[in-house]
C-alpha positions in Angstrom: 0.0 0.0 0.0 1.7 3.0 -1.0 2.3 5.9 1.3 -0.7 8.2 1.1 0.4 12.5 1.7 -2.5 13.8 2.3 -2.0 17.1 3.7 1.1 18.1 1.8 -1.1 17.3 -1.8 -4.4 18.8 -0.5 -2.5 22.3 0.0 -1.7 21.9 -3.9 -5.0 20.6 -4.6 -7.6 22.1 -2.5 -10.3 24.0 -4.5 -9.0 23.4 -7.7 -10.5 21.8 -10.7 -10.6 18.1 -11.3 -12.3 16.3 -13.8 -13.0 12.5 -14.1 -14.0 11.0 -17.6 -14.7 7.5 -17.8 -16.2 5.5 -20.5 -19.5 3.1 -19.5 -18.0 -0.2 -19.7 -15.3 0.9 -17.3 -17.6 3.0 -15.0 -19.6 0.0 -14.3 -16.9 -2.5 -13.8 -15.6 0.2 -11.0 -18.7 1.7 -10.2 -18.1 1.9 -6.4 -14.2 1.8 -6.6 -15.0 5.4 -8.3 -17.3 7.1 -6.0 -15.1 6.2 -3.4 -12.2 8.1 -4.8 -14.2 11.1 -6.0 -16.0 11.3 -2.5 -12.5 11.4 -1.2 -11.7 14.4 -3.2 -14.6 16.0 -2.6 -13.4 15.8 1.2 -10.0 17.5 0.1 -12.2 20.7 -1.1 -11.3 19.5 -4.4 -14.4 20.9 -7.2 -14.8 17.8 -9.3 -17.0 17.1 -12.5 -17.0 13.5 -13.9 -17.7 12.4 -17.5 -19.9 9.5 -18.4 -21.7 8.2 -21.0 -24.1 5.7 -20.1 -26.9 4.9 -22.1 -29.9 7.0 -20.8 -32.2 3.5 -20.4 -34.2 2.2 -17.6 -31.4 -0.4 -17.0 -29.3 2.1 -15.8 -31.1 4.4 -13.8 -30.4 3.0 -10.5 -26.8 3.8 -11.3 -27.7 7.3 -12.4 -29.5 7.8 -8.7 -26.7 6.6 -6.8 -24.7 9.2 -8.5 -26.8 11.9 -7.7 -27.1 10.7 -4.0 -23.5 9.8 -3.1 -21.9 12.8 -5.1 -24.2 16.2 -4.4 -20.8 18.3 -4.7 -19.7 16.7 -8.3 -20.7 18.0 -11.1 -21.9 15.1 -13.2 -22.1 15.4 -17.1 -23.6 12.3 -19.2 -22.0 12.4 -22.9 -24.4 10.8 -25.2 -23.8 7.3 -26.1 -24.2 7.6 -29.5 -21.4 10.5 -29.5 -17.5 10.6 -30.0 -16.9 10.5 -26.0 -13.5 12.2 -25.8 -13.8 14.5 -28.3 -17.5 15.4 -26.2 -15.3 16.1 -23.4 -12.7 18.1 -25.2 -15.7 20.1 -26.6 -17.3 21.2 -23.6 -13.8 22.1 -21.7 -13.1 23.8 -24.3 -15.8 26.1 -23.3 -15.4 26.5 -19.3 -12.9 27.4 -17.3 -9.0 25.8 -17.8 -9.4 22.9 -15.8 -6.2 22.1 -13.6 -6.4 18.0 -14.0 -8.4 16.0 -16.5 -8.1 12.2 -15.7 -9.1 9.3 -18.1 -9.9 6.1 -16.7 -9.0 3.4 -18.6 -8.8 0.1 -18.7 -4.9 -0.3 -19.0 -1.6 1.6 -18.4 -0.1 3.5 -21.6 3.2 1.4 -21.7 6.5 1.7 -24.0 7.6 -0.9 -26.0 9.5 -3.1 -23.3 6.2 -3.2 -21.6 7.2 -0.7 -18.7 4.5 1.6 -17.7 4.7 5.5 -18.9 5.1 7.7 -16.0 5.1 11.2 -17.5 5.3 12.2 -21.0 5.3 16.2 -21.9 3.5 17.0 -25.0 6.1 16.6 -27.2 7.3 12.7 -25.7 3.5 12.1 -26.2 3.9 12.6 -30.0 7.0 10.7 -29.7 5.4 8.0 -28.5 2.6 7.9 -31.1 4.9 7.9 -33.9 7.2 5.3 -32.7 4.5 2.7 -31.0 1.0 4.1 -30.5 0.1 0.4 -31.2 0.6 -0.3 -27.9 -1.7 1.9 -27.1 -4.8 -0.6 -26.1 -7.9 1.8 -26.4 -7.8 2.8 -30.3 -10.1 5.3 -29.6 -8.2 7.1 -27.2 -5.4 6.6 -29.1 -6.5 8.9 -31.7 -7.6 11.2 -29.3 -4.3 11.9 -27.7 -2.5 14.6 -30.2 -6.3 16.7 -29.6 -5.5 16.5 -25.9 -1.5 17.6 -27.0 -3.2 20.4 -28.3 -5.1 21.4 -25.7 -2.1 21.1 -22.7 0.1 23.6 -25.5 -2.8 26.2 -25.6 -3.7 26.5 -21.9 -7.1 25.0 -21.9 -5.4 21.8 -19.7 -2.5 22.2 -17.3 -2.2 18.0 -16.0 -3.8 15.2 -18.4 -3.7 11.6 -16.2 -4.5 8.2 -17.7 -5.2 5.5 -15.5 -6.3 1.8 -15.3 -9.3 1.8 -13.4 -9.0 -0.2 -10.1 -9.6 0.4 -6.0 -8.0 3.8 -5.1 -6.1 4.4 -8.7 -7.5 8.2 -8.5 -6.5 8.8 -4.7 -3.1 7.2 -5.4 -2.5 9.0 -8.2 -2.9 12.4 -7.2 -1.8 11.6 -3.4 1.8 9.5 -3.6 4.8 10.2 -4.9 4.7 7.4 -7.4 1.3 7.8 -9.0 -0.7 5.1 -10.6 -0.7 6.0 -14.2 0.7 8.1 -16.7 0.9 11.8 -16.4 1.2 14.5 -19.4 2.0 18.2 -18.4 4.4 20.8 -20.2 4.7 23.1 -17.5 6.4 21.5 -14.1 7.3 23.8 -11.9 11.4 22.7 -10.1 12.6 23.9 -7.4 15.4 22.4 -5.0 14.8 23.6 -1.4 16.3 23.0 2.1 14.6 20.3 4.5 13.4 22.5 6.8 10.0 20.8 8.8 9.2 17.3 9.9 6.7 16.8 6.8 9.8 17.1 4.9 11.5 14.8 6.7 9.0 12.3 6.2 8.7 12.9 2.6 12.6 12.2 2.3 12.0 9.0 4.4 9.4 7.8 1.9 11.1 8.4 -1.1 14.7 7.1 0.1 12.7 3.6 1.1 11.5 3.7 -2.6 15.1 2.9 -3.0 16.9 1.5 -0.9 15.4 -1.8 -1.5 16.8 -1.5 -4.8 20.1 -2.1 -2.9 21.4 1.8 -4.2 21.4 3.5 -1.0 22.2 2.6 2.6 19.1 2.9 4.6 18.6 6.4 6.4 15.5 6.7 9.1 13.9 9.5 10.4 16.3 10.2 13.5 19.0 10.1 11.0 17.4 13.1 8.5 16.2 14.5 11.6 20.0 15.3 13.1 21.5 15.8 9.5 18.6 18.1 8.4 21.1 21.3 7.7 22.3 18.9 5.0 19.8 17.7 3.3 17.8 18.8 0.0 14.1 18.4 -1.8 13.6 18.6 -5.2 9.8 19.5 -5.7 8.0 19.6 -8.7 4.8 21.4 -8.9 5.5 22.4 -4.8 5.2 18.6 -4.2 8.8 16.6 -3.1 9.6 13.6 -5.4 13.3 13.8 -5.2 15.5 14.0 -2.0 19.7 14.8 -2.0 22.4 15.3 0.9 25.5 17.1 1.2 27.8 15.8 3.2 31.0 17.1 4.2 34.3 15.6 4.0 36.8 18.6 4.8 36.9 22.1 3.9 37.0 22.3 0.9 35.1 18.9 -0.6 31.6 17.5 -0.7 29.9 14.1 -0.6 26.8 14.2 -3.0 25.0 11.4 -0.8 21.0 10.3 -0.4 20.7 10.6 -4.0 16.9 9.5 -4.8 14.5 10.7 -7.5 10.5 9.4 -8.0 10.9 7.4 -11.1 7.6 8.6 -12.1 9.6 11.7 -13.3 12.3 9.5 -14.7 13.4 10.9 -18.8 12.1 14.4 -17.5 15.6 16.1 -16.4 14.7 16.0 -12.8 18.1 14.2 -11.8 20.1 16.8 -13.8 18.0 19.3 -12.1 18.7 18.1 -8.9 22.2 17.2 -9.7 22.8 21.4 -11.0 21.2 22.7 -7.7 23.4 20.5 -5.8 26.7 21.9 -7.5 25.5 25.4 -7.1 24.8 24.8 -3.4 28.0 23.5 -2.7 29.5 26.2 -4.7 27.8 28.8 -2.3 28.8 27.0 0.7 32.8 27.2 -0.7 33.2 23.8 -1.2 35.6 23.4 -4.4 35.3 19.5 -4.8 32.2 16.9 -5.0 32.9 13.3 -4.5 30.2 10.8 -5.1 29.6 7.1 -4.7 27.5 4.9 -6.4 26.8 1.4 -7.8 23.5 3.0 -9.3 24.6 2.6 -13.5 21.7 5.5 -14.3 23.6 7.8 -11.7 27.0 6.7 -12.9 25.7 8.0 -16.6 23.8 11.4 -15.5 27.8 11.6 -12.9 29.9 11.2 -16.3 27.3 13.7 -18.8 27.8 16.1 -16.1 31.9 16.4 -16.2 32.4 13.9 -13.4 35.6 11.7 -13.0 35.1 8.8 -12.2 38.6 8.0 -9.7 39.8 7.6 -6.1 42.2 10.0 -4.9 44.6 9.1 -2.6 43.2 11.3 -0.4 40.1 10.4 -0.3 41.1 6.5 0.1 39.3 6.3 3.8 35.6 7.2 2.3 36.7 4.6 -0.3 37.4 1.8 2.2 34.1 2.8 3.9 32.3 1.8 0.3 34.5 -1.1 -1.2 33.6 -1.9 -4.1 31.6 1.1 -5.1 32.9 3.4 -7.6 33.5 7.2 -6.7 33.0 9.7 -8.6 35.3 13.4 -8.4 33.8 16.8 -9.7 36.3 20.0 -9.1 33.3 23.4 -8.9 35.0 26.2 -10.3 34.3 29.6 -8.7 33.1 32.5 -10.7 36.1 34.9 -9.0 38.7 32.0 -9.9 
C-alpha cells in the first residue's frame, strides 16, 4: 500500500479543478471503486466534474440515482452514447474554465515498447510515443484522441492530463503519492530544490529514500537520522510537491559528498536528476566547497555523474571514504568559482 500524503497534496489541490471521464463499460466494472475516490476528493475541497456516457435506459437508472445521492458536490455530465466521448469532453472544456487535472480512466496503463509503464510524457514525448509505437496503445479510440489532448495542454485550456487503469483507489493514489498510478502529461512543471526545513519534509525524504533502498542503491537512512542531519539535506519538488530528495555531506573544507541521491521514477526521462544534480553543484558552490565526490553502484547515476563532467577515480586522499564503500565506484567533480 503506498504511502498516502495527504495534507502536503491537499494544499496543492484544495479547491481546484478536477475532472474525471470515464467510458460506460469501465464505470460499471468500478462503479463503487470510483465514487469512493471522488467522494474522497470532494473531502480534500477539491471541485470535481466526472464524464460519463451511459446509455440513458431504464437499466441504468439505479446507477444514475446513486450518482446523484453519493456525489451532491460533483458535477456530473452524461455524454451521449451515441457521440464521440473524448472529443464530447474536449468540446465542452473547451468552453469552461481551464481545468487544472483531467483524468481518463481506462482500462490499462499506456506502456512503452519493453512493456514498462509511462510515467510522465510532456506533449512533445507524447507525440513521440505515437509515432514510434501508438500500437501499444490498447484503447484505439483514445489513441486517436491523444494529439487533440496535446493540443489542448500547448494552448492553456489543460495544465495536467492523467490516464489510469481503473482499479480500488487508482484516483486517490495517483494524485496523493509520490509514485502515481498511471501516466501523467503536463508541459509546464514547476522545479525547485529547497532546504529540509519541517518534519513533513523529513517524512517525505524518508518515503522516497525507502522507494530505493530496496533496490540495494542507497544505505538505509530513518527519520532520526534526516532529523539530526537536516542542515544537509535537500528536496527537489515539482509542482510544490517533493519527489526527489539529496544530501551534502562534508568531508573537509573544501570537498563534498553528494549522498542520499533519490528521485521518483515517475519523473524519470524528465531532467529531474540533472535538475537536482545542477542545484546540488550550485549549493556546494555557495557553501565554498571546491570539490564533490560521489559514490555509487547505481549505473543511471554513474551516466547522469559522467554527462555532467564527473571523474570517475579515487584520490589518494580520499582513500578512507573509499574503504568505507568497497567496491563502489567514486565519482570526483572539481566546482570552479566564478572569481577564480
Amino acid at each position: 500500500m503506498p504511502r498516502l500524503y495527504i495534507e502536503e497534496y491537499t494544499h496543492i489541490l484544495a479547491g481546484r479543478n478536477v475532472s474525471i471521464a470515464c467510458r460506460e463499460g469501465v464505470l460499471r466494472d468500478h462503479f463503487a471503486a470510483i465514487i469512493n475516490d471522488i467522494k474522497f476528493l470532494n473531502r480534500q475541497g477539491i471541485i470535481t466534474t466526472l464524464f460519463h456516457n451511459m446509455a440513458n435506459r431504464f437499466a441504468n437508472r439505479q446507477h444514475f440515482r446513486t450518482l446523484a445521492n453519493r456525489l451532491p458536490e460533483t458535477r456530473i455530465i452524461r455524454i451521449p452514447s451515441d457521440t464521440d466521448f473524448y472529443a464530447a469532453i474536449l468540446e465542452k472544456i473547451n468552453f469552461r474554465k481551464p481545468v487544472f487535472k483531467l483524468i481518463f480512466l481506462e482500462r490499462k496503463f499506456l506502456i512503452d515498447l519493453k512493456g514498462r509503464r509511462l510515467n510522465t510524457l510532456t506533449t512533445r514525448g507524447v507525440r513521440d510515443t505515437l509515432q514510434g509505437y501508438g500500437h501499444l496503445i490498447a484503447n484505439a479510440n483514445f489513441r486517436a484522441v491523444l494529439d487533440k489532448i496535446c493540443n489542448f495542454i500547448e494552448t492553456g485550456h489543460l495544465d495536467r492530463v492523467h490516464i489510469l487503469p481503473a482499479r480500488k483507489h487508482t484516483i486517490k493514489h495517483e494524485l496523493f503519492t509520490v509514485e502515481g498510478t498511471g501516466t501523467l502529461i503536463a508541459n509546464n512543471f514547476e522545479e525547485s530544490f529547497l532546504p529540509i526545513v519541517s518534519k513533513a519534509d523529513e517524512q517525505l525524504t524518508v518515503g522516497i529514500l525507502n522507494l530505493y533502498k530496496i533496490r540495494g542503491y542507497l544505505k538505509p537512512r530513518d527519520s532520526a537520522y534526516i532529523a539530526s542531519h537536516r542542515e544537509n539535506f535537500y528536496m527537489t519538488q515539482i509542482d510544490k510537491i517533493a519527489v526527489g530528495c539529496v544530501e551534502l555531506k562534508p568531508i573537509d573544507a573544501q570537498t563534498a559528498e553528494l549522498g542520499a541521491l533519490a528521485i521518483s521514477v515517475r519523473f524519470r526521462g524528465q531532467r529531474v536528476g540533472v535538475f537536482t544534480v545542477k542545484a546540488f553543484i550550485a549549493e556546494a558552490r555557495k557553501r565554498g566547497y571546491k570539490r564533490i565526490i560521489s559514490l555509487t553502484k547505481n549505473p543511471r547515476l554513474q551516466t547522469l555523474y559522467l554527462s555532467l563532467g564527473f571523474v570517475r577515480q579515487t584520490p589518494l586522499k580520499y582513500a578512507e571514504r573509499q574503504a568505507q564503500s568497497p567496491g563502489v565506484p567514486m565519482f570526483v567533480k572539481n566546482i570552479h568559482h566564478y572569481h577564480d
